[in-house]
N, C-alpha and C positions, 0 to 999 in steps of 0.2 A: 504494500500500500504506500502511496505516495505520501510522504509526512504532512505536508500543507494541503493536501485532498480531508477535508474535514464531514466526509459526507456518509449521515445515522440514516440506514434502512429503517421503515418502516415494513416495507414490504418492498417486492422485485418491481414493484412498478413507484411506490412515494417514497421521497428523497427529499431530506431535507437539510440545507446547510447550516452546521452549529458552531459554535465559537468552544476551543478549547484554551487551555494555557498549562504550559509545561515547565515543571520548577525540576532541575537536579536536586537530590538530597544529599545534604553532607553525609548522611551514612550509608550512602549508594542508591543508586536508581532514582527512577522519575517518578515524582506524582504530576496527576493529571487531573484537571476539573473540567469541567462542563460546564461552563461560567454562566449559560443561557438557561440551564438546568438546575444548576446546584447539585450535579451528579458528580462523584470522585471518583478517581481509582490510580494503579500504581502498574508500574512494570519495571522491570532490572535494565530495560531498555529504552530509549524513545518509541520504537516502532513494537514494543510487547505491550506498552504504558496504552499507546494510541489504539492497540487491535482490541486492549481489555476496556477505556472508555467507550469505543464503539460498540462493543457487548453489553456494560452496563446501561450506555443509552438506550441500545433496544432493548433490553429488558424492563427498562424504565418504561418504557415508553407500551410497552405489550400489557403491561400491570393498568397503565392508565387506561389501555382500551377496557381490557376484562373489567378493572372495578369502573367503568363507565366513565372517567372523568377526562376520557380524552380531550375534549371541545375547550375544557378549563385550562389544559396542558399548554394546546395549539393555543389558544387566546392569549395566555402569557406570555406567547414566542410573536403575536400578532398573525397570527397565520389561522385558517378556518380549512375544513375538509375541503371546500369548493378548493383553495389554494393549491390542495399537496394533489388534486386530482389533473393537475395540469403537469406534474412531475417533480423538477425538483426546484424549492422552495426556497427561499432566504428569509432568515424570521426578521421583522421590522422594528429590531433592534438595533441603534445607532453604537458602536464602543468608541472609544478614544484614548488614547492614553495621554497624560498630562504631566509636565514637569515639575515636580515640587520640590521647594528648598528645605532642604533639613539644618536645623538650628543648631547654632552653634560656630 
C-alpha cells in the first residue's frame, strides 16, 4: 500500500478518504490515529501501523452500520450515503496545521 494512499473501504465499491497522522515512538514503532475518527492503532512499522489503522477503520466503521449509527458517523465526517454512492468521498473537513511559539 502506498503510505500517503489514505483510503478506509467500506465496501469494494464506497471509498472514503480519511486523515491519519503518524508519530515514531521512543520505545519503537509507530502509533497511528484517525484524526477524522478518533480511531488509534500501532504497528513496528509505518506500512504494519497504516494496514492495522485501515483494519480498525473498517471495523469501526462495520460496528457503526450493525449498531445503526452509521448516518451519525458519515454526518461527523460531512458526508451522507447519497455521497459515498458516487465512490470515493473526501469528508468536508478542513485541517491545517499552525505555527506556534513555545515560551521561553
Amino acid at each position: 500500500m502506498d503510505l500517503y494512499t489514505k483510503f478506509v473501504r467500506y465496501n469494494m465499491r464506497e471509498q472514503v478518504l480519511l486523515n491519519v497522522s503518524i508519530k515514531k515512538e521512543l520505545e519503537g514503532g509507530y502509533s497511528v490515529v484517525c484524526t477524522d475518527l478518533d480511531v488509534a492503532s500501532q504497528g513496528e512499522t509505518i506500512e504494519e501501523a497504516m494496514e492495522n489503522i485501515t483494519e480498525a477503520v473498517e471495523l469501526y466503521m462495520e460496528s457503526a452500520r450493525e449498531l445503526g449509527i452509521i448516518d451519525e458517523v458519515l454526518e461527523r465526517l460531512g458526508l451522507s450515503r447519497e455521497d459515498l454512492k458516487k465512490g470515493v468521498s473526501i469528508p468536508k473537513i478542513f485541517r491545517a496545521e499552525i505555527p506556534v511559539r513555545l515560551a521561553g
